[in-house]
C-alpha positions as CSV (number, residue, x, y, z in Angstrom):
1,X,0.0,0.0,0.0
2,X,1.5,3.2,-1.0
3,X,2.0,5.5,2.2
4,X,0.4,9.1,2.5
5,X,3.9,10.7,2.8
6,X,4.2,9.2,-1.1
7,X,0.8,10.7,-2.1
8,X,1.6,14.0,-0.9
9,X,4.5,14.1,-2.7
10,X,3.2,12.9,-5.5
11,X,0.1,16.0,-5.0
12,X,3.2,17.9,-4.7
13,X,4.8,17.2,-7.7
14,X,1.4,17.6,-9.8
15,X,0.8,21.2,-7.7
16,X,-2.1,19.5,-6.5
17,X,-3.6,20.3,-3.1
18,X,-5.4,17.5,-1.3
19,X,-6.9,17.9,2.4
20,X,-6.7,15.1,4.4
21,X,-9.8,13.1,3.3
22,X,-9.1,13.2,-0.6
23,X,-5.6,12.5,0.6
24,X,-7.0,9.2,1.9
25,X,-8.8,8.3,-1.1
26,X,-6.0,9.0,-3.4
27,X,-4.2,6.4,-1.1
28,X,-6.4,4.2,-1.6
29,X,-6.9,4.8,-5.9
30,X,-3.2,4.7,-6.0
31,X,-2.9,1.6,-4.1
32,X,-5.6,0.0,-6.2
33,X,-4.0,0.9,-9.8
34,X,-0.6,-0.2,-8.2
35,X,-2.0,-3.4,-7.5
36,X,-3.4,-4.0,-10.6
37,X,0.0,-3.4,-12.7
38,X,1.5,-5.9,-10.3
39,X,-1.6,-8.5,-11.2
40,X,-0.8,-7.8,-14.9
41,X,3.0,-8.1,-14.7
42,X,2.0,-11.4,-13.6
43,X,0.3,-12.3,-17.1
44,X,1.0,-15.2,-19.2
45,X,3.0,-13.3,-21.5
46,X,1.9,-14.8,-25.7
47,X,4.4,-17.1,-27.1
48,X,3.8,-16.6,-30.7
49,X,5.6,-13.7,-31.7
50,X,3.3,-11.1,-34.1
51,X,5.0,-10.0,-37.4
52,X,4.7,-6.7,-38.6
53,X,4.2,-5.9,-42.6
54,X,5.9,-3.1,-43.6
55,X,4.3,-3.1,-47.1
56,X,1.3,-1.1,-45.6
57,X,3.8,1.9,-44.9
58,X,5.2,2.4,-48.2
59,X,6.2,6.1,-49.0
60,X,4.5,7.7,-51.9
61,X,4.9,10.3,-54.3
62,X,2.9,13.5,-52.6
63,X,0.5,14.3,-55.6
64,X,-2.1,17.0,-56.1
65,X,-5.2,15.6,-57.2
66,X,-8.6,18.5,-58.4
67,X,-11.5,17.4,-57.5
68,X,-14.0,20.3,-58.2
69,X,-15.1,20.8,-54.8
70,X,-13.2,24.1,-54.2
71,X,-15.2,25.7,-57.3
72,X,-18.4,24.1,-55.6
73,X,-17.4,26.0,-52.2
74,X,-16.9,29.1,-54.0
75,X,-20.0,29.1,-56.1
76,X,-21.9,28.9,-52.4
77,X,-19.7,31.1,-50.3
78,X,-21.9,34.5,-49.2
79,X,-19.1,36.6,-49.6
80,X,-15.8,36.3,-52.1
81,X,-13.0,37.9,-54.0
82,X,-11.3,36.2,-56.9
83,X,-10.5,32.8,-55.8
84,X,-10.8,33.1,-51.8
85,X,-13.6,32.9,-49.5
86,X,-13.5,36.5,-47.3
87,X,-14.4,35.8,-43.6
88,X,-14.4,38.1,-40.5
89,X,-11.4,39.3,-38.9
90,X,-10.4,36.9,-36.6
91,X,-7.9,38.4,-34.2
């Protein structure tokens, strides 16, 4: 069980301020998770080892492609000049 010097500290490091009763039930959260890595270190670990394919991330040539849509955007857009869509100031 992890001890309530440790979860201070721990509040400390995170600037967190606990009072006494959320310190307790941090304790007890902390001790919980804790306990829980140490039930899954314990794990049958799988034998068969998994292979990755590296064909999947195969580079390509960056391409531009038109597919119309930005002259459908414009044809609908309230306000625009030339080839951009004017918007309000944002800043």
């Amino acid at each position: 069980m992890i001890s309530k010097d440790e979860v201070k500290h721990i509040a400390k490091l995170a600037r967190l301020e606990l009072s006494e009763s959320e310190a307790e039930k941090m304790q007890n959260d902390l001790s919980s998770i804790l306990d829980y890595f140490e039930l899954l270190k314990k794990a049958p670990k799988p034998s068969k080892k998994v292979e990755i394919k590296t064909e999947l991330n195969v580079i390509r040539k960056d391409e531009s492609r038109q597919s119309g849509l930005a002259d459908e955007l414009l044809g609908v857009a309230p306000d625009k000049k030339e080839e951009y869509i004017k918007v309000k100031a944002v800043l």
